[in-house]
N, C-alpha and C positions, 0 to 999 in steps of 0.2 A: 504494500500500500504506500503509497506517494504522500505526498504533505497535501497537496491537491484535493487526495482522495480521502483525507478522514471528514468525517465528518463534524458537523458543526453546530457547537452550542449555541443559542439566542437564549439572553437573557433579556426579560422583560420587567425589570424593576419598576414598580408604581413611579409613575409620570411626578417630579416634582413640581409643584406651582410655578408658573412663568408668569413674572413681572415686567410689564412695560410702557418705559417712557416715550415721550417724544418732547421736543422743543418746539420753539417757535420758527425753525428754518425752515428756508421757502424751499427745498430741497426736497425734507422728508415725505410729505404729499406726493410732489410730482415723481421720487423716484420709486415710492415703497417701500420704507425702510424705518427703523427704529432710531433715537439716539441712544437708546442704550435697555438693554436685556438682562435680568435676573431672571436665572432658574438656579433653583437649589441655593448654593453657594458661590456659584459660578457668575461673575457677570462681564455681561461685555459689550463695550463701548464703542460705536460706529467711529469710523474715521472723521475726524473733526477738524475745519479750516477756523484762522481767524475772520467769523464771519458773525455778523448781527442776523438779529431774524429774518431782516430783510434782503440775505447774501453780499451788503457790503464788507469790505475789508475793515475791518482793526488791527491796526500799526502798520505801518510802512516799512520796517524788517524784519529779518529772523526770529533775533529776540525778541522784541514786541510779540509780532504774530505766533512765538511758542509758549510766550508767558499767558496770552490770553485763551490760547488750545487747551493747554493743562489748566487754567481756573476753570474751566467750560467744563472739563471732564469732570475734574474733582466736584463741581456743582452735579454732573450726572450723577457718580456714583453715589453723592452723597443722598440722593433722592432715592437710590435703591439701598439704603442701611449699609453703606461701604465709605471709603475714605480711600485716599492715595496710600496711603501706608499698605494697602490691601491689592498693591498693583500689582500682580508676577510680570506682564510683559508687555510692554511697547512697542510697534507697529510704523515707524515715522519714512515717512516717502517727503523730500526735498527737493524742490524743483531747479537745486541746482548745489554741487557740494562745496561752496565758496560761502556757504550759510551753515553749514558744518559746526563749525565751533561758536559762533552765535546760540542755534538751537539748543547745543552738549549744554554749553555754560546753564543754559536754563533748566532742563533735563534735571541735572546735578544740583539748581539749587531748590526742588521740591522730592526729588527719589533717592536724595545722596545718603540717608538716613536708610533706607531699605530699596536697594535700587534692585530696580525690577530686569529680566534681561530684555534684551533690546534687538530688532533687523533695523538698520535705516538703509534708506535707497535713493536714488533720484529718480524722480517718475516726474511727467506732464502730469499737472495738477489739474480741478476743473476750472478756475480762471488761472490766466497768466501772471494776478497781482499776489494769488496766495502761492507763500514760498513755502510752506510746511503744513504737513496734513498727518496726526497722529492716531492711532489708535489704539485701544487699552483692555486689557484683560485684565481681570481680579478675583481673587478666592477671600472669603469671607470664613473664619474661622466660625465652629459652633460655641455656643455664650461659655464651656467648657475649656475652650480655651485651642483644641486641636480642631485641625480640618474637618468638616463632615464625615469626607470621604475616610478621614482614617476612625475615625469615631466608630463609623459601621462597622469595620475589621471585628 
């Protein structure tokens, strides 16, 4: 028998409750999409521009526009019972890497304490004025103190 050919366990754990936000971006509507998602423990936070409700830009650099992406998130998470401290992993696509250390510096001074691991990339962003677009995953421990997930063990 092959690795192929054994057969296959599904497990079907009770469905945890899914929570979900949205913001006031002109975005979310038109594309279908959340700003951000609790299930379980787990949550996770759509990629985020320096952008007002109305898809204008806030700030004119890296900095600026990554100090207001990370208050935006942390305002997400904080809406679903989470915090930045609660980040494992960051998602950040940069429309050009000469904004590199602008972004890091900001990065560093809200995850420097529990810094989450990190991909950054250069990607064509969706306007030409946002230079950085982040996104975030986070594990919410249970009020015991460990992960969910190891709780159940």
């Amino acid at each position: 028998m092959t690795t192929f050919d054994r057969p296959t366990t599904h497990r079907r754990p009770e469905s945890p409750k899914r929570e979900t936000i949205w913001s006031s971006s002109v975005w979310e509507p038109q594309m279908g999409y959340a700003r951000g998602v609790r299930v379980g423990n787990q949550i996770f936070i759509a990629g985020t521009v320096a952008a007002d409700g109305e898809g204008n830009p806030q700030g004119h650099d890296a900095y600026a526009q990554s100090d207001f992406i990370i208050r935006k998130i942390r305002d997400a998470l904080r809406d679903l019972g989470a915090d930045l401290e609660h980040v494992v992993s960051t998602v950040t696509h940069l429309s050009d890497f000469a904004h590199f250390d602008d972004y890091a510096r900001v990065h560093k001074k809200y995850f420097g304490e529990t810094p989450p691991v990190n991909t950054t990339v250069q990607a064509d962003l969706v306007k030409p004025y946002f230079l950085v677009e982040i996104t975030a995953t986070a594990i919410v421990p249970d009020p015991a103190g460990a992960p969910a997930q190891e709780a159940e063990r």
